[in-house]
TORVO-444196 format. One record per residue (C-alpha): residue in one letter; y, z, x. Coordinates in steps of 0.5 Angstrom, whole numbers, plus 500, padded with zeros to 3 digits. Layout:
N
AYZX...
//
This chain:
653
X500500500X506498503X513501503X516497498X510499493X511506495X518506493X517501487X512506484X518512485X523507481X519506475X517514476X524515476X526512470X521513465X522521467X530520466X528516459X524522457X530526460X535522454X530523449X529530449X535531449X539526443X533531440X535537442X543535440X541532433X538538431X544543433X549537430X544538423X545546425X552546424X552541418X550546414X555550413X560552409X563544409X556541406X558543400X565540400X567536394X568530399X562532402X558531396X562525394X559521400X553524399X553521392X556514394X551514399X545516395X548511389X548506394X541506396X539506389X542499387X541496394X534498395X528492395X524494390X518488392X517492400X515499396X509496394X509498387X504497381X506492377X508497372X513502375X515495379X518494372X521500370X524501377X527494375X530496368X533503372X535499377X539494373X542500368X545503373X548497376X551496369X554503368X557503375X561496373X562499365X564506367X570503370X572499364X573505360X566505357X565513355X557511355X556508362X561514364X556519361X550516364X553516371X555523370X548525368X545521374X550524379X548531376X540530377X542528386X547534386X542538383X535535385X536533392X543534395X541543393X547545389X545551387X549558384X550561391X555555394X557552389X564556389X564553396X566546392X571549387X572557388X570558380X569566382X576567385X581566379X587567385X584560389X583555383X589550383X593547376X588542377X581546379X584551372X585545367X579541368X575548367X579548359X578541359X570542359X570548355X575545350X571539350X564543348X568544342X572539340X570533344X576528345X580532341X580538346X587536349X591536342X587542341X590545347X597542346X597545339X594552340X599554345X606549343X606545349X609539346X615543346X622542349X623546355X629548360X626547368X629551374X634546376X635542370X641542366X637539360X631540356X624536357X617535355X614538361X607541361X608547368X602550372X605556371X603554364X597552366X594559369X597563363X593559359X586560363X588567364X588567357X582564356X577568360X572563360X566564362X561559366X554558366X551555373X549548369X558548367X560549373X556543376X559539370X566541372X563539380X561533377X567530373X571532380X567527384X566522378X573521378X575520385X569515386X568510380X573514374X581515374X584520378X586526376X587522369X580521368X578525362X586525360X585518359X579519354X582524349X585522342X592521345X597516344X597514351X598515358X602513364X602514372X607512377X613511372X617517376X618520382X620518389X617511391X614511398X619505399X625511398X623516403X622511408X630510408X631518407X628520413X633516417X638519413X636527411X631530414X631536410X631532403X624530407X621536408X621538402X617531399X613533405X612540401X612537395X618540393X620534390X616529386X613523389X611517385X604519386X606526383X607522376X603523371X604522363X602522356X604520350X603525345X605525338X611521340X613524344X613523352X610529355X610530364X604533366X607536372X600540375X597533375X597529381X593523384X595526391X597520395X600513393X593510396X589514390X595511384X594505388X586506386X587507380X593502378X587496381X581498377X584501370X585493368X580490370X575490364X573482362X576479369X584478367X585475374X587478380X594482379X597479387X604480390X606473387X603475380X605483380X603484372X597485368X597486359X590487358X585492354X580496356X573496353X575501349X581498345X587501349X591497352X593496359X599495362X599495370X605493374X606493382X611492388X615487389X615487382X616494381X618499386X612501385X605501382X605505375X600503370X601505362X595505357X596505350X591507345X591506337X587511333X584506328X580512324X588515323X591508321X592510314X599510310X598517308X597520316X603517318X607520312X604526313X605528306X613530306X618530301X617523296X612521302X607519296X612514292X614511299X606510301X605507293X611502294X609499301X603498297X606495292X609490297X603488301X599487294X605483292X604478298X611480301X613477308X614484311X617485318X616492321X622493326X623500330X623502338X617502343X613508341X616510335X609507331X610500328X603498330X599505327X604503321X602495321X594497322X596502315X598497310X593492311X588496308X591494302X590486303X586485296X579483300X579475297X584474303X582471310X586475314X588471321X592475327X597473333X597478338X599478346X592484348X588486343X590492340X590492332X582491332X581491325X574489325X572496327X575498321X573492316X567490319X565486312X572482312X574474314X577477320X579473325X584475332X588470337X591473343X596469349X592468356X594465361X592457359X594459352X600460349X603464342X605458340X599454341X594460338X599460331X597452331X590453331X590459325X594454321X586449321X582456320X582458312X587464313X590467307X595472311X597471317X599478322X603478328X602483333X609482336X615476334X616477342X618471344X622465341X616460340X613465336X619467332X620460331X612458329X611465324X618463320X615455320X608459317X611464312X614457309X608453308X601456313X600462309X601465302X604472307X605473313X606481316X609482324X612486328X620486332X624491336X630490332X635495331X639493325X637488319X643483321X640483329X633482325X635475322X640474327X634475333X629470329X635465327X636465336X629464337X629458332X635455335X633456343X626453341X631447339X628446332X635447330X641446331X646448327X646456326X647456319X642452317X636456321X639463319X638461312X631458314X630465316X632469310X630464306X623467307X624474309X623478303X623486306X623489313X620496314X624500319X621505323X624511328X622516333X628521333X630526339X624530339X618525338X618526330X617518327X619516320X621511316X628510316X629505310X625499307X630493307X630487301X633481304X638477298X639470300X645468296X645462292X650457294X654456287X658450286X665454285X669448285X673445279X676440276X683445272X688441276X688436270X690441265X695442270X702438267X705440273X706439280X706445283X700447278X696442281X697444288X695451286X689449284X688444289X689449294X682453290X678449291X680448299X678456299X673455297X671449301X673452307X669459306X663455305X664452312X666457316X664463314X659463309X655469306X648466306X644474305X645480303X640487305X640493301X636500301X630500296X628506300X632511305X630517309X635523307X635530310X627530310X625526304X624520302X628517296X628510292X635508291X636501289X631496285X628490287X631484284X628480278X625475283X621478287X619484282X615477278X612474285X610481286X606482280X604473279X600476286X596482283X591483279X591486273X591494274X596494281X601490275X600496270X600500277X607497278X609496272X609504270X612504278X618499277X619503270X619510273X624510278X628503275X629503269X635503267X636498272X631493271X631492263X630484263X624484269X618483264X613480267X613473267X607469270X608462272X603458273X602453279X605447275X611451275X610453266X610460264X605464261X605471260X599476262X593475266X588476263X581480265X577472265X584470270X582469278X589471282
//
């Protein structure tokens, strides 16, 4: 064995004693780095959450072909497989189910494989130590035992038991708001006393970790409650300002650093009761967490990409709400706004909540909708015009084929009716309101609704179809006033160029403007009919006379000459082609009818109404304008335009 050999033998020696060496010792090290896992960190939320995500992970993306299994169980791992999959994509949709499924899994790997137990789970979420919750920690606890008694009605349970849809004055601020406090919050838990089971606690765990990786932040279960609705990032500072700020006023910045001062991610409110209420113990806690939340709440049904160039989305979620979500360079930041409508409380008697005249009120907008009126709802944002619009369609005689227009889906009425000739349109990206309105005009509708007369070819389109495409049309409009109503649609009808001349396109307007139902929310969130309006359109008389031959004078003639000029004149420059009067007001807490409804609408009223709705109206009319409508009998007119008198019970109306 020569030298070489020797040392070759002493290399391979060497190395494989330093390969053994480095062996032992990666052991060694992973088991003390598994050693000092399992401390008080491995029970963490963020611990577990990745644990989770991890584990779900595994789940989905595992092949189940290479495992081996028979061919029974291949196929029932294939379907488990498959609905996880499909609740994971629901859940971020609003799907209240595929929400709950994932919970009860996340449950199971927390309990089952990860060994939460009663000893460490205070780790995560210190439930023994009061003084240590958050405001976040203490109203997710009510939350979960409210809802174990009231479901989703648990936040306006909360709300209404302690008052806190209550104007209040903050430290600091010279004027009352709706605001609900941290301090608030722990007296109520305090209050409250909860005790919880080791199966709630992990419940509570489990909620915290769902809405930190497929649900909604901090506004997950907010956002299932029977709310109004809920908004984020509409208030405080915009990462974008305190960028400015910290080259100017440093102090101003420290106290954002100690959150001192709201920041835009700090921004989280509800719409209860009309009334916009800030939850100030709320936070999604970084504007990358309010970033999340703003990039997945609208996604249901794949709307497209909200980009930088395209910085606004209007969808629904799988719910029903609707969704508006809007983003820089759009916005000066990104902030989300989801309403929802309650279609089990869209009744005409839950929104006159049974005040002062509430029920003749309700009888008479019924009357109107029975009667085939073209009626708008006018009234702000927020202050109920789709709740009240959803109310009186209940009352549309079932023989009729409804058709609806709107910009997202929100009026959804065949949930409530689901045995009635419904059919709803909506405006994408390729489809215009206008091109929609013309398709409804080729489906058999006998009522078309519009969500909302927002833009002018809409305006424009509803005013041509209340004259010939439908026996009565119901919208919506966010104007002030009756004169700004008829003046919006009359600009709307001359911007789209199907008129040119302003008097001819107003009289279009009132022409088949029948009512206008105003709504209001006042200071303190209350929402109520102000008026029920009744367009008059005046009748063009000819007014001009031939007295000047009676004249023997000169003098005589040019006076009467000069009448009929007035006359003239008046009609071109400035003639009355309506007047609106109140047939119902809102005075001092209750609802009064005032003037009568003319003789003409009072017969096309009763010629739409079958037989006991015209004696309902006839004993209505009699109650409260007797005295003023002597001579409107009911007259029926047949469709050759020849007079009969009442239907009979043989007669199809």
């Amino acid at each position: 064995m020569t030298i070489v050999d020797i040392l070759l033998i002493l290399v391979v020696v060497g190395m494989a004693a330093f390969l053994l060496y480095y062996y032992v010792k990666k052991k060694k090290n992973e088991k003390v780095e598994e050693t000092i896992n399992v401390d008080d960190k491995t029970y963490t939320l963020d611990k577990m959450k990745e644990f989770v995500k991890k584990r779900l992970n595994e789940i989905t993306k595992v092949n189940l072909y290479d495992i081996g299994l028979s061919e029974e169980e291949l196929k029932r791992r294939k379907n488990k497989k498959y609905e996880l999959k499909k609740a994971l994509k629901g859940c971020t949709y609003g799907d209240v189910n595929d929400k709950k499924y994932v919970k009860e899994l996340i449950y199971d790997i927390l309990e089952k494989e990860y060994g939460v137990t009663e000893t460490n789970i205070s780790k995560a979420i210190p439930f023994d130590i009061p003084s240590l919750l958050t405001a976040q920690d203490k109203f997710d606890i009510l939350i979960y035992a409210y809802k174990k008694e009231f479901g989703y009605e648990a936040l306006t349970e909360l709300i209404k038991k302690y008052n806190l849809a209550e104007l209040k004055y903050m430290v600091g601020e010279a004027k009352p708001s709706y605001v609900i406090t941290e301090d608030e919050i722990s007296e109520i838990y305090e209050k409250e006393n909860i005790a919880l089971s080791f199966s709630d606690k992990l419940a509570v765990v489990v909620q915290r970790i769902y809405q930190h990786y497929k649900g909604y932040s901090s506004i997950d279960e907010v956002r299932d409650m029977n709310i109004d609705g809920v908004s984020g990032g509409v208030s405080g500072l915009p990462e974008s300002f305190l960028s400015q700020v910290a080259q100017t006023d440093g102090d101003y910045l420290s106290q954002v650093s100690e959150h001192k001062v709201p920041r835009a991610c700090d921004s989280i409110w509800i719409f209860f009761q009309g009334k916009s209420i800030r939850l100030a113990f709320l936070s999604f806690g970084t504007e990358a967490e309010l970033k999340r939340v703003c990039q997945n709440i609208y996604k249901y049904n794949n709307p497209g990409q909200l980009s930088d160039t395209n910085g606004y989305k209007i969808n629904e979620m799988k719910d029903g709400s609707r969704v508006v979500v809007v983003r820089p360079s759009f916005s000066e930041t990104w902030a989300f706004f989801v309403r929802k409508f309650d279609v089990k409380r869209s009744t005409l008697e839950q929104w006159f909540k049974g005040e002062p005249g509430s029920d003749e009120s309700i009888e008479l907008l019924k009357f109107l909708v029975k009667g085939a009126r073209i009626v708008s709802i006018t009234g702000e944002q927020g202050c109920g015009k789709t709740t009240m619009l959803m109310g009186m369609i209940e009352n549309i005689y079932e023989t009729m084929n409804i058709r609806v227009q709107e910009t997202a889906f929100e009026l959804h009425l065949r949930r409530i009716y689901p045995t009635r000739n419904i059919l709803t349109f909506r405006e994408t990206d390729t489809i215009s309101g206008q091109e929609g309105l013309d398709v409804q005009k080729k489906t058999d509708g006998s009522v078309n609704i519009i969500g909302e007369v927002a833009t002018d070819p809409v305006a424009s389109w509803m005013i041509q179809a209340a004259q010939v495409a439908s026996k009565f049309t119901l919208f919506t409009h966010h104007a002030k006033t009756f004169p700004n109503l008829v003046t919006a649609l009359r600009n709307s009808m001359l911007r789209t160029g199907v008129f040119k001349n302003e008097k001819t396109a107003e009289e279009q307007v009132v022409s088949v403007l029948n009512f206008d139902i105003h709504l209001t929310k006042d200071f303190r969130g209350k929402r109520y009919v102000e008026r029920i309006t009744e367009c008059i359109p005046v009748e063009d008389k000819n007014e001009y006379t031939f007295d000047h031959r009676k004249e023997s004078t000169l003098e005589g003639k040019f006076d009467k000459f000069f009448d009929n000029a007035t006359h003239y004149f008046t009609k071109v420059t400035d003639r009355q082609l309506y007047i609106h009067r109140n047939i119902l007001e809102y005075v001092d807490g209750e609802y009064i009818i005032t003037n009568p409804i003319t003789e003409q609408n009072l017969r096309e009223m009763r010629n739409n109404m079958d037989e006991a709705d015209m004696e309902a109206f006839d004993r209505f009319v009699e109650r409260h304008w007797s005295n003023s409508v002597k001579n409107a009998n009911p007259v029926m007119v047949n469709s050759n335009g020849t007079r009969r008198g009442r239907p009979s019970k043989n007669d199809n109306i």
